[in-house]
C-alpha positions in Angstrom: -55.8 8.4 -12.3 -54.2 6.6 -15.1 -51.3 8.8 -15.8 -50.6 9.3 -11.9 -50.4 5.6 -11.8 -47.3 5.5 -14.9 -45.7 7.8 -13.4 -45.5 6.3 -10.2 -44.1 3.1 -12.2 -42.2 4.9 -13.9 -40.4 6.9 -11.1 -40.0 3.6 -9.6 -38.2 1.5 -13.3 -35.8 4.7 -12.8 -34.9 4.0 -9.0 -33.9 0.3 -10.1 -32.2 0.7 -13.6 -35.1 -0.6 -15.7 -34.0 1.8 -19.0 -33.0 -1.1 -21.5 -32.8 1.7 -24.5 -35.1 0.0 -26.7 -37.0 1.3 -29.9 -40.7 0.6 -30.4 -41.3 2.9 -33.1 -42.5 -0.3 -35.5 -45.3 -1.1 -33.0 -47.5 0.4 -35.6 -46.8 -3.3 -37.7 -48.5 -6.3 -37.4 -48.6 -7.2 -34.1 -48.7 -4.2 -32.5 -46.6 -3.3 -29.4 -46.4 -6.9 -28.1 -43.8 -7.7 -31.6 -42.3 -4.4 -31.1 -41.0 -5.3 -28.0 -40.2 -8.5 -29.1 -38.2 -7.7 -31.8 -36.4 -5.2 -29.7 -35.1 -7.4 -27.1 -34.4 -10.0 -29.8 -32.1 -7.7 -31.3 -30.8 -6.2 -28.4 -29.9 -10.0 -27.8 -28.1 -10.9 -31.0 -26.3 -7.5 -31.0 -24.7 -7.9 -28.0 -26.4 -5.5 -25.8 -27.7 -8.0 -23.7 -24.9 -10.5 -23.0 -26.0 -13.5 -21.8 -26.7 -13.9 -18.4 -28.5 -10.0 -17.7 -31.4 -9.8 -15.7 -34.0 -8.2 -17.5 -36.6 -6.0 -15.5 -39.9 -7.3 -14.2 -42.9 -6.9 -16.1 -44.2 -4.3 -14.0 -40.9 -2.2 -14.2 -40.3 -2.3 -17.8 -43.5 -1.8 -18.8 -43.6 1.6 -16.7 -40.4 2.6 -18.4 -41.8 1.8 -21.5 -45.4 3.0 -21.3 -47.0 -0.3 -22.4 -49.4 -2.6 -20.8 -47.5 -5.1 -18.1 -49.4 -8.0 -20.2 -47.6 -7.2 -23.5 -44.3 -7.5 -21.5 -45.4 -11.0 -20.5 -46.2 -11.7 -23.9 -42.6 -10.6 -25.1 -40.9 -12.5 -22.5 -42.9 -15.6 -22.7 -42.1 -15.7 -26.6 -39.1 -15.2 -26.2 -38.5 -18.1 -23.3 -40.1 -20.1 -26.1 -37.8 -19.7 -28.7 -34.6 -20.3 -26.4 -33.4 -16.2 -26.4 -34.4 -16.0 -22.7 -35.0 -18.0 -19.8 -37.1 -17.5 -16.8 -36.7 -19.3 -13.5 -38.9 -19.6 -9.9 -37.3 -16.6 -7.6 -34.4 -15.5 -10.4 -36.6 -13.8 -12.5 -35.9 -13.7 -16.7 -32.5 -13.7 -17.9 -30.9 -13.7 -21.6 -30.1 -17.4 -22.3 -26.2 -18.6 -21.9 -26.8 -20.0 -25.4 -27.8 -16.7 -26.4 -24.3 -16.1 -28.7 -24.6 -12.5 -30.0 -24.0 -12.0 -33.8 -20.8 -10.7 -35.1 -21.2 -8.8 -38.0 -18.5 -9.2 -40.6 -17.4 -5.6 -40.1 -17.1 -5.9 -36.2 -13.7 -6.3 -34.1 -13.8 -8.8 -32.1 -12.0 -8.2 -28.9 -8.6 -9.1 -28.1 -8.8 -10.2 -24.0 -6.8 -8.9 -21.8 -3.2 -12.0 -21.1 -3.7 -13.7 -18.2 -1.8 -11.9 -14.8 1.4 -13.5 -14.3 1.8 -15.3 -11.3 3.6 -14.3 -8.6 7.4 -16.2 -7.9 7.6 -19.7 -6.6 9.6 -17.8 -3.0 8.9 -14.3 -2.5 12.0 -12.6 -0.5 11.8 -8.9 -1.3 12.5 -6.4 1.9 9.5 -4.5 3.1 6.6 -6.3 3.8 5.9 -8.1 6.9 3.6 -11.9 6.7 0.7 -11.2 5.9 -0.6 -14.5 6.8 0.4 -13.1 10.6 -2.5 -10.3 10.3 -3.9 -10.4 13.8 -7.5 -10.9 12.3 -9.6 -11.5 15.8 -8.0 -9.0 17.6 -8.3 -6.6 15.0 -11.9 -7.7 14.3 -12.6 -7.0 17.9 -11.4 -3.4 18.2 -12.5 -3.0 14.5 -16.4 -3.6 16.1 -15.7 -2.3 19.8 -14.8 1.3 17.8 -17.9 0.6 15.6 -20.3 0.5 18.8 -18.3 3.0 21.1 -17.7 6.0 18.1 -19.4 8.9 18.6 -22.0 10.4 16.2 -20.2 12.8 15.1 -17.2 10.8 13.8 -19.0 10.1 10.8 -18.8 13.2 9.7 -16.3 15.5 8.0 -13.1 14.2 9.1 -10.9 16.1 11.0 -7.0 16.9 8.6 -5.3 15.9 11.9 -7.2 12.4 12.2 -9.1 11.3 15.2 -7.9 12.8 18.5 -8.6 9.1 19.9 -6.1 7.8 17.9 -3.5 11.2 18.6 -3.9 10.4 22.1 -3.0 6.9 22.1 -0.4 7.5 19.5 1.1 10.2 22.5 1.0 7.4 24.8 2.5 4.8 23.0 5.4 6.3 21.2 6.5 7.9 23.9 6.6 4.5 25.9 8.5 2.2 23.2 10.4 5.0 20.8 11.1 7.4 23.2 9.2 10.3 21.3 8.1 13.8 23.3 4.8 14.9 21.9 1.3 16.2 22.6 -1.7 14.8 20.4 -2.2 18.5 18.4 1.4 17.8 17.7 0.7 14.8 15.6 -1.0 14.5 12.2 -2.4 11.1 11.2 -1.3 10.4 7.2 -2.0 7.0 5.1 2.1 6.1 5.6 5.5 7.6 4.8 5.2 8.3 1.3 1.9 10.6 1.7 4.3 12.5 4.7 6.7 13.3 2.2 3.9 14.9 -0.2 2.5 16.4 2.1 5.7 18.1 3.5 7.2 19.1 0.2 4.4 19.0 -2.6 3.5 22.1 -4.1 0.4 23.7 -3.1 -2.8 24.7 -4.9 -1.3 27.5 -6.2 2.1 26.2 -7.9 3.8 28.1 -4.6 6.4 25.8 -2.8 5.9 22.9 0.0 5.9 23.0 3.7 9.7 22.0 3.3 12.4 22.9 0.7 15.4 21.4 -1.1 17.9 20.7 -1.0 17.4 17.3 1.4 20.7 15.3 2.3 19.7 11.9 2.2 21.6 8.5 2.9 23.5 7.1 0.0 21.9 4.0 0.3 17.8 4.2 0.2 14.5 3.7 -1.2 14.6 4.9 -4.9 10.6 5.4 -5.0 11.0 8.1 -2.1 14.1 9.7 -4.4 11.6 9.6 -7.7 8.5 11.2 -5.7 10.7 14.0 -4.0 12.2 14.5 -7.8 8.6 14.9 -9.4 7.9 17.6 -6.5 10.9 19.4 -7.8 13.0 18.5 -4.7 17.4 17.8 -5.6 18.2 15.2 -3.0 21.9 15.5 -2.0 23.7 11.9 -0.5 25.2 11.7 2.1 28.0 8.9 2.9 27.7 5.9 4.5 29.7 4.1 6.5 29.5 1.1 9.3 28.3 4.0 12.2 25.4 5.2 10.0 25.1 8.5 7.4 27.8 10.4 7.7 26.1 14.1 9.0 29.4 15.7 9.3 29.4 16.0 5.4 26.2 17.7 5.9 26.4 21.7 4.5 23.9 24.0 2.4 20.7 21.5 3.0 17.8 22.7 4.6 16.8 19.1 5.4 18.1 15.5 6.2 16.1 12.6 5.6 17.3 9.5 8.3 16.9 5.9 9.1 18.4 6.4 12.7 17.0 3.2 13.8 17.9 1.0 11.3 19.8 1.8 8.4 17.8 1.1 5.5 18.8 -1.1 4.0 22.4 -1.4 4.7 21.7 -2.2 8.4 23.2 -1.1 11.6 22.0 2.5 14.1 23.1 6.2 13.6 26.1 6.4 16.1 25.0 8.3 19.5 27.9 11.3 18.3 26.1 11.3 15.0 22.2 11.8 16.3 23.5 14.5 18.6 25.8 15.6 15.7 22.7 16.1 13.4 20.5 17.7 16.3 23.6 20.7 16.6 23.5 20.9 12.7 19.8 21.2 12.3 20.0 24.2 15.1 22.5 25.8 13.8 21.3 25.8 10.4 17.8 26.7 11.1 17.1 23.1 9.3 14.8 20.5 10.5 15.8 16.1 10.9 13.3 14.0 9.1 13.5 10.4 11.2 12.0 7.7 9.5 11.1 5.0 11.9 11.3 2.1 9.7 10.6 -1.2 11.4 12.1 0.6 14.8 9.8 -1.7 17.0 12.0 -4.7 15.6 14.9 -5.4 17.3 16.6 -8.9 18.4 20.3 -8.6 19.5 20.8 -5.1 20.8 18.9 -2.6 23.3 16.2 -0.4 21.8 17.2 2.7 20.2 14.9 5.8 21.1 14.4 8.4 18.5 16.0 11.3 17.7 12.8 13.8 18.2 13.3 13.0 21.7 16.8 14.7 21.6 15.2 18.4 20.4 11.1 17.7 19.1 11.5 21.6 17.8 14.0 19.9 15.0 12.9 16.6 14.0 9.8 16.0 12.3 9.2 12.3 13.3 7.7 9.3 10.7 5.8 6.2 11.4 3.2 4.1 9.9 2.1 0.6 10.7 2.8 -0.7 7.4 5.9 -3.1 8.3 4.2 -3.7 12.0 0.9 -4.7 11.1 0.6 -4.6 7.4 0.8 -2.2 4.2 -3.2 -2.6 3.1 -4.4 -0.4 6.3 -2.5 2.8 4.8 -2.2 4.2 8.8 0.9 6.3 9.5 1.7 9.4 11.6 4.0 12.5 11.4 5.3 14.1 15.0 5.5 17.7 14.2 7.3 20.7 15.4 5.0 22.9 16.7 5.9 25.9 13.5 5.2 23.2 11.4 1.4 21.7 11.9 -0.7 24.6 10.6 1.2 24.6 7.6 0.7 20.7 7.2 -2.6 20.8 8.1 -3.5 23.7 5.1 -1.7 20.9 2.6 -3.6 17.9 4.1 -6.9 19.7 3.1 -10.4 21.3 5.3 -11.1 17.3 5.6 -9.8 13.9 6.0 -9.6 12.5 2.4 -7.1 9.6 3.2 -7.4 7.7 6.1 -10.5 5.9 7.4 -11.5 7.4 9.9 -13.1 3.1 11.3 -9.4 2.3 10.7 -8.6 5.4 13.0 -10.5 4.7 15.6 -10.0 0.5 15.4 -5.8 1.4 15.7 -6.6 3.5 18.7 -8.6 0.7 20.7 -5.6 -2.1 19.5 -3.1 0.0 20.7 -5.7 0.8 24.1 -6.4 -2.6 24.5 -2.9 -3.4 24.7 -3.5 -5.7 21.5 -0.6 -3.9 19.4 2.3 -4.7 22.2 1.1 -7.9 22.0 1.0 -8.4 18.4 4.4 -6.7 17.6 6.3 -9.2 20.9 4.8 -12.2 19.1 6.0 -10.7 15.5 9.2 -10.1 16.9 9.9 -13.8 18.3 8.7 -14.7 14.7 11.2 -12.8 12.9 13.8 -13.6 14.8 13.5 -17.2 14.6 13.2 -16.6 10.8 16.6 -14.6 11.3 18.4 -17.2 13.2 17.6 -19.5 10.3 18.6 -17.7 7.6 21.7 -17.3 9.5 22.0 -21.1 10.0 20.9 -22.1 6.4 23.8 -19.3 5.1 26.3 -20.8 7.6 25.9 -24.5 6.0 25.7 -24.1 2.6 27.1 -20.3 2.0 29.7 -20.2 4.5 31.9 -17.2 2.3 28.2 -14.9 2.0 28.8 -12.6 4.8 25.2 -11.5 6.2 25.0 -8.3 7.8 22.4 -6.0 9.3 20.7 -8.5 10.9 20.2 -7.1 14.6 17.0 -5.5 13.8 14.6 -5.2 10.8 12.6 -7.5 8.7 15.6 -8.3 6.0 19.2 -8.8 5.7 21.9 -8.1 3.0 24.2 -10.6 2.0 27.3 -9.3 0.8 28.9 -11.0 -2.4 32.1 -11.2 -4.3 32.9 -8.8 -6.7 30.7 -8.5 -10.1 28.5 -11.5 -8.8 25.3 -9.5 -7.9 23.9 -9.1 -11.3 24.3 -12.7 -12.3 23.1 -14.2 -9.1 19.9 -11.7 -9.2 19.6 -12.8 -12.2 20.0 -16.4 -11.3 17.1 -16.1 -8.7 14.6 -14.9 -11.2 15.0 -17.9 -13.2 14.4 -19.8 -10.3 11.4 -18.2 -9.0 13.2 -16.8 -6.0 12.5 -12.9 -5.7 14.8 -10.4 -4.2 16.0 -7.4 -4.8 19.9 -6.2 -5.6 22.0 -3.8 -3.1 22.4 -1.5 -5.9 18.9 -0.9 -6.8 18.9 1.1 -3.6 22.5 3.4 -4.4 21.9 6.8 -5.1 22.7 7.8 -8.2 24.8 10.4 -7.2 27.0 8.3 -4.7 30.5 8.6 -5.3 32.8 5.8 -4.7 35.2 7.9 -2.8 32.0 8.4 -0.2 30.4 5.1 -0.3 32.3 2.3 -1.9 29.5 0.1 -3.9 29.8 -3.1 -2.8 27.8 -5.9 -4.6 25.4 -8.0 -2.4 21.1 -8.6 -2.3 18.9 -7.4 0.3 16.8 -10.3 1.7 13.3 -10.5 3.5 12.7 -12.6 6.1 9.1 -11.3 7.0 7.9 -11.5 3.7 6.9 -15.7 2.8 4.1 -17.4 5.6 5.9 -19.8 7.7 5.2 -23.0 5.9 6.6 -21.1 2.8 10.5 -19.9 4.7 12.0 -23.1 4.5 11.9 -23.8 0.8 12.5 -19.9 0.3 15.6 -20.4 1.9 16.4 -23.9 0.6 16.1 -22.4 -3.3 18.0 -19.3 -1.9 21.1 -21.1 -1.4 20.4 -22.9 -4.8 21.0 -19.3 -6.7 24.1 -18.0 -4.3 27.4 -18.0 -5.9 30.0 -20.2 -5.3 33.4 -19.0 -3.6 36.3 -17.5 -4.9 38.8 -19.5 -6.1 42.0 -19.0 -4.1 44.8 -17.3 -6.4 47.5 -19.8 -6.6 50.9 -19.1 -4.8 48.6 -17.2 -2.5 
């Protein structure tokens, strides 16, 4: 009956961590088992094993673990309360004493700590990221717990590689309502944004065999460098193509078996792919047997011009079509969504994986009730009125104290480039990290391999307008005309 009763203690100390290591081979000394323990946790104190502050079990549990008599644990922790190594308090049980400094030997290291993080800069105006002080919290919370009640038992199982078929299905409603897309839900696959598309679509498989899609890709002279380092890791030559004030120029387009585009919105130069141009690149990708990648970066915002559909609605069979909510709601939910060609889903699906292993499948089904609910067109009107009063003032600030910094690109997006006068834009980069104002240079986004007979560099910095909350904007701005630089001086006789 006795040993029945240990090991039901003792199954229990191992359900709630109760193992504290500790040697009582000396209970055979004076004292008995009672000092042995004693000693133990004393010395488990001063070395360090027990930092000041732990918890130590209750009697019961430790003395199952340790197959002693809950009395002689009482006895070690009561002597020890005594003598200041541990303290015991009404409902937070017995804890090692703050006081309790371990001792150093003479041999031991101590630990270096880790610097302190750096903080961030005084005005944050890097592109890309929308205010995240502007999450739509309540109406997020209220599909997050309306998809919560209303998901069905089997959605929290396995996950399905394409995502949720609630979420395809509003996806297929919505897209096709504000970008113009053609699709059916089995068309789309859900992904956690547009840098997991692009693994998916050209990482190598399990077996060291190629990607869905094969180099080379054309892509615009002017882009994101992380998406050129991952497509170079996967083994993928990217090829740019020129740029010029109607978009990439896809007449330059040859051997490629793909062509990576920001039709939209030029990133981050600014400005739509010309109508001649997307139907240009449509009549390229049939008669090359090639395939149009469209990333829809921040296509829902628009202030001065008409909304641009999307290419996939010119020929779905050709363009694989890219979205996430990452500039639209915000980069933390890791949502996004590829529009497939029908020869290509089976194939993306096998790279994906048997089972979801990405996305959420809560955040799946919350997205599909805020886009439902009506919720998203809501949030993504009231966004847009926001960024384009920040626009206008950037505009206005420029206008008054920069008059000779020519903005462009400002007729959509969430940033704006600034172009500047020759061999200023490392200085005045430069010049804005001294003074806490973060932004990024135009040439951090040039392809290495741009020529400037295709794509003149031109110096300038990108600038975000989404990116400080809205008590922030006005002294972002205010120390960003602190760091432009001044005009050129006019040559004399000129």
């Amino acid at each position: 009956m006795e040993d029945s009763r240990v090991n039901s203690w003792v199954d229990s100390a191992r359900r709630i961590g109760a193992d504290l290591h500790l040697d009582l081979s000396e209970s055979s000394g004076p004292g008995g088992r009672r000092a042995a323990l004693t000693g133990a946790l004393r010395d488990a104190v001063r070395s360090g094993r027990l930092a000041p502050g732990t918890r130590l079990p209750p009697y019961r549990s430790l003395a199952a673990d340790l197959g002693v008599a809950r009395n002689t644990v009482a006895d070690a922790y009561a002597e020890l309360v005594a003598e200041g190594w541990l303290t015991a308090r009404q409902g937070s049980g017995t804890r090692v004493a703050e006081r309790a400094e371990p001792l150093r030997r003479r041999a031991e290291r101590v630990p270096v700590k880790a610097p302190p993080r750096a903080h961030g800069p005084r005005h944050d105006l890097r592109q890309g990221t929308p205010d995240a002080s502007a999450f739509p919290r309540a109406a997020w919370s209220a599909s997050y717990r309306r998809a919560l009640q209303q998901a069905p038992n089997e959605a929290f199982g396995p996950g399905d590689p394409a995502g949720r078929i609630e979420l395809r299905e509003a996806l297929t409603e919505y897209l096709a309502r504000a970008r113009g897309v053609r699709t059916e839900p089995d068309r789309i696959v859900i992904c956690s944004g547009f840098a997991h598309a692009l693994r998916l679509l050209f990482g190598q498989d399990r077996a060291g065999g190629g990607g869905v899609l094969r180099g080379p890709l054309a892509v615009e002279a002017y882009g994101l460098g992380f998406h050129r380092e991952l497509l170079t890791v996967e083994g993928v030559r990217t090829v740019p193509l020129p740029l010029d004030e109607d978009g990439a120029r896809v007449d330059r387009l040859a051997r490629e078996r793909a062509v990576l585009l920001t039709p939209a919105h030029q990133f981050p130069t600014g400005g739509p792919l010309h109508p001649a141009r997307r139907a240009a690149v449509i009549d390229w990708a049939r008669a090359r047997g090639g395939v149009v990648l469209e990333d829809d970066y921040d296509g829902e915002f628009r202030y001065d011009r008409k909304p641009v559909g999307a290419v996939q609605g010119l020929d779905p069979e050709r363009v694989i079509f890219i979205g996430s909510v990452s500039k639209s709601l915000s980069p933390a939910l890791r949502l996004g969504w590829m529009v497939l060609p029908e020869r290509y889903v089976g194939d993306v699906l096998a790279a994906k994986g048997e089972r979801e292993a990405w996305v959420s499948v809560l955040d799946q089904l919350s997205l599909a009730d805020f886009i439902v609910s009506g919720a998203y067109d809501r949030h993504v009107r009231r966004m847009r009125q926001l960024y384009r009063s920040r626009r206008d003032r950037l505009v206005a600030a420029l206008a008054e104290h920069a008059p000779h910094v020519e903005v462009t690109g400002v007729a959509a997006g969430l940033h704006a480039v600034l172009r500047l006068p020759p061999g200023t834009e490392r200085s005045t980069v430069k010049a804005a990290t001294w003074q806490g104002v973060a932004l990024d240079g135009l040439a951090e986004f040039r392809h290495p391999d741009a020529t400037e007979e295709g794509t003149p560099a031109r110096d300038g910095i990108v600038v975000g307008c989404a990116t400080p909350s809205e008590h922030a904007y006005g002294s972002a701005l205010e120390a960003l005309c602190g760091v432009l630089p001044p005009a050129e001086e006019p040559t004399p006789g000129g």
